[in-house]
N, C-alpha and C positions, 0 to 999 in steps of 0.2 A: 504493500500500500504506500499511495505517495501523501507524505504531510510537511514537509517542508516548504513547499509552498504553498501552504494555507495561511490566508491576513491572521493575523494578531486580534481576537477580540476585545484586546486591550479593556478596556472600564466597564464593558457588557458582559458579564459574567453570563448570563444565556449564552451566547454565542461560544463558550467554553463547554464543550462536552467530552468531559472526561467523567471517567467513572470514579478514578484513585488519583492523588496526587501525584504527577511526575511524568502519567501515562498521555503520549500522543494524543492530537483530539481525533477524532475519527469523523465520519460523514454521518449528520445527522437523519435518523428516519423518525417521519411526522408521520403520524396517526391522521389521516383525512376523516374532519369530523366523527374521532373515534371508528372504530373495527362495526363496520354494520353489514351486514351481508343481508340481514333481513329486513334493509330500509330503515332502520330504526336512528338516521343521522342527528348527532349533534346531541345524544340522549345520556344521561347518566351511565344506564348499561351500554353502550358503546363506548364510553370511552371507562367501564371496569374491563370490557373487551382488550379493548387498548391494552391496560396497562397489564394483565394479567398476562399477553404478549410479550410483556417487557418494554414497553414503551415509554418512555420520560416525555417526552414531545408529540403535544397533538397540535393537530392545525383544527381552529374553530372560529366562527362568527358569531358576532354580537351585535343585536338589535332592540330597540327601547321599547318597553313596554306603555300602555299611555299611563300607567304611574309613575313613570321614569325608572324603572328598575331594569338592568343590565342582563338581560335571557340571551341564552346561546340557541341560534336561530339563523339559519340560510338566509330563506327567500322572506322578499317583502311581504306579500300573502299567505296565508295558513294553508293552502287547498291542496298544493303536492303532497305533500307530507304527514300531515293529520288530520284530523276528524273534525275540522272546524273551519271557517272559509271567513276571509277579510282580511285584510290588514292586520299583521301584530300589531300593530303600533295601535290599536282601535281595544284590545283586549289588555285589563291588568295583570301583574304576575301571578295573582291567585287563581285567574279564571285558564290562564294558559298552563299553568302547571296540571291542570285539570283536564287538557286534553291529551290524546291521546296520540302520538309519534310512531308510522309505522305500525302500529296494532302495540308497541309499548306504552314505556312512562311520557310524562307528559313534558314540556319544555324545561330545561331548567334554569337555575339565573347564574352569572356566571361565579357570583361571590360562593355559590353552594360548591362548585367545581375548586374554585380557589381554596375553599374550606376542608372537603370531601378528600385530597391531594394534596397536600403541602408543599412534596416532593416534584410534583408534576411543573411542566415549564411548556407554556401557552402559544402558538401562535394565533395571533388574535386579529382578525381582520374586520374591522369596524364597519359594517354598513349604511349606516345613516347618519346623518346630522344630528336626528337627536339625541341619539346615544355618547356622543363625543363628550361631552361634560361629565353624563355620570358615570362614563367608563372611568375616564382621568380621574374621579374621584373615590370611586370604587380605588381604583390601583394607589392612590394616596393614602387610603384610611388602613387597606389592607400591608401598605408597604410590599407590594409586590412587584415593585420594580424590574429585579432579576429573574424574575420567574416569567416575563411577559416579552412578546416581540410583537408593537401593533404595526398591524397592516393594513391597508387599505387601497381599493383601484385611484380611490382619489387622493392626492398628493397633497391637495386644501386639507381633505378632512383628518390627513393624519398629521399634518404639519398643525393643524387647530389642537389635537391631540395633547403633543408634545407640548406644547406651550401649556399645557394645563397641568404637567406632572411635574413634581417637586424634586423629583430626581432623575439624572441621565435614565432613560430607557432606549434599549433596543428598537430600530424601525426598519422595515424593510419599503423599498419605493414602491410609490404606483407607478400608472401606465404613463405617464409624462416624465419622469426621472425615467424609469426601464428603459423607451426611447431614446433618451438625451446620451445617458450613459453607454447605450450601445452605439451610439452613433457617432459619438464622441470619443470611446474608446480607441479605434486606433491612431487619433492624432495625439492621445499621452491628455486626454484631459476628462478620464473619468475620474480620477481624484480629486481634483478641487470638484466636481457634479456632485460628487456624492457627498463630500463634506458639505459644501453649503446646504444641501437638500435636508442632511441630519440623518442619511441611510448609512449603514450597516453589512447591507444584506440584498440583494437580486432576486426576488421569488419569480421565477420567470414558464413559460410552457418551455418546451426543446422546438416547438417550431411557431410559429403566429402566421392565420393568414398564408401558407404554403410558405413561407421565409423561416430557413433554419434558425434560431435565434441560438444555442446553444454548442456551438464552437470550441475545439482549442485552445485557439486565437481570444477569444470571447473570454473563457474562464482564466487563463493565465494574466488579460487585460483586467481582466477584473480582483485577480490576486495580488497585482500586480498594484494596484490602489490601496489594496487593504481591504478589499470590498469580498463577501462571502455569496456564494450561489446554488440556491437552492429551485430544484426542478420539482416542476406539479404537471398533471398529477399520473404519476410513473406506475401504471399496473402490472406490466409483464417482466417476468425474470432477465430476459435477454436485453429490456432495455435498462434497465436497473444497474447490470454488471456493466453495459457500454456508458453509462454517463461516468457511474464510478470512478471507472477507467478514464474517462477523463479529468477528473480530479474535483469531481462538483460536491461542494459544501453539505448537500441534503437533498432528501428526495422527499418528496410528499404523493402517499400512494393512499387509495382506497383498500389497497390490499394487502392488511396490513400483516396478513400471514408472512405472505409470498415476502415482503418489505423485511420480516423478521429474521426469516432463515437467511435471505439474501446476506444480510449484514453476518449474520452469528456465521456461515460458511465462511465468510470474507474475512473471519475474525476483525471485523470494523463495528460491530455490536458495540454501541454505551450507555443500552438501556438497562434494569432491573433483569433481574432473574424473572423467570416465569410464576406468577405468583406471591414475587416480594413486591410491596408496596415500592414506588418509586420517591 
């Protein structure tokens, strides 16, 4: 395995994934909204699925309830997913916890997760406007700084984010930074992009639009800043061990099986044992 050139997480302890002091970091694997095979996304029992895998790291979304309470929640409307139809943002957290995800449990909030996991370390991609406040505030009162990496397609709403947290957090770019940085990259100016943007971290597909976006060239420009890169959303084994191979930061798979063995064969595994709380 190649770890020498991976950026330095320097002051984002998230971006640090070792298991034991001393030990290499190895390539992150994200739990895509928890291990659900039976549809049950973004649920408590998806992500014990998770971590009973051995997963440290899930990738989830948060959207506001109209109480303003922080629910881990995809889409805008209730209607894919559960038993209820409209707008979340139209339901409060009591009446959403109350339905029904997948034929399981019902939505949760995302402090229950925070609580539920101590060990666990989030990525977070914020869907709305009006969850930006009480996320940031949520992640202040709970001090979960190192445990979080917000995301978001919009590069306002995570940059509104960060201004609201009391201490350095992890952030990965949206689709206007991804752009700029890839584009910029091979004239030597994705480092100052990413610094002034306040990213971290590249979550990017491996292709956009029929355009390869994930390169050699691409990841080593991007190491090469200090900038980490992680690929969504990666389900089959043969492409798993090819990004790898190329030296990419993290994979975010719905599979989280196939995700698990990959790493643990690879010996690049930095999640829990099977069963031990993370």
């Amino acid at each position: 395995m190649r770890h020498s050139g991976r950026p330095d997480p320097g002051r984002y302890p998230y971006l640090d994934h070792r298991v034991v002091a001393g030990r290499a970091r190895s390539p992150i694997g994200f739990s895509h909204r928890g291990f659900a095979p039976e549809g049950d996304e973004n649920t408590m029992a998806a992500f014990q699925r998770a971590v009973e895998l051995g997963f440290r790291y899930l990738e989830i979304d948060v959207r506001a309830s109209s109480d303003g309470q922080v629910m881990v929640f995809h889409d805008k409307d209730l209607a894919r997913v559960t038993d209820g139809t409209g707008p979340i943002a139209d339901r409060t957290a009591a009446e959403l916890s109350a339905l029904r995800v997948g034929g399981g449990g019902g939505v949760p909030t995302l402090a229950e997760v925070l609580l539920r996991w101590p060990g666990l370390r989030l990525n977070i991609d914020v869907k709305s406007d009006d969850c930006v406040r009480p996320f940031a505030e949520l992640v202040n009162r709970l001090a979960a700084h190192d445990r979080v990496l917000v995301a978001s397609f919009s590069d306002r709403r995570r940059r509104r984010v960060l201004r609201l947290l009391d201490r350095p957090t992890a952030s990965s770019a949206g689709m206007m930074v991804n752009a700029l940085v890839k584009l910029s990259a091979p004239l030597g100016l994705a480092a100052p992009i990413a610094r002034g943007a306040g990213v971290q971290a590249l979550q990017v597909p491996e292709r956009h639009r029929g355009v390869r976006v994930v390169t050699p060239a691409f990841v080593a420009r991007c190491h090469a800043a200090g900038v980490q890169v992680h690929v969504w959303t990666i389900n089959e084994r043969r492409d798993m061990d090819r990004l790898l191979d190329l030296g990419v930061d993290g994979l975010v798979s719905d599979a989280a099986d196939v995700l698990a063995t990959c790493l643990r064969e690879r010996s690049a595994w930095t999640g829990a044992q099977p069963g031990q709380e993370p």
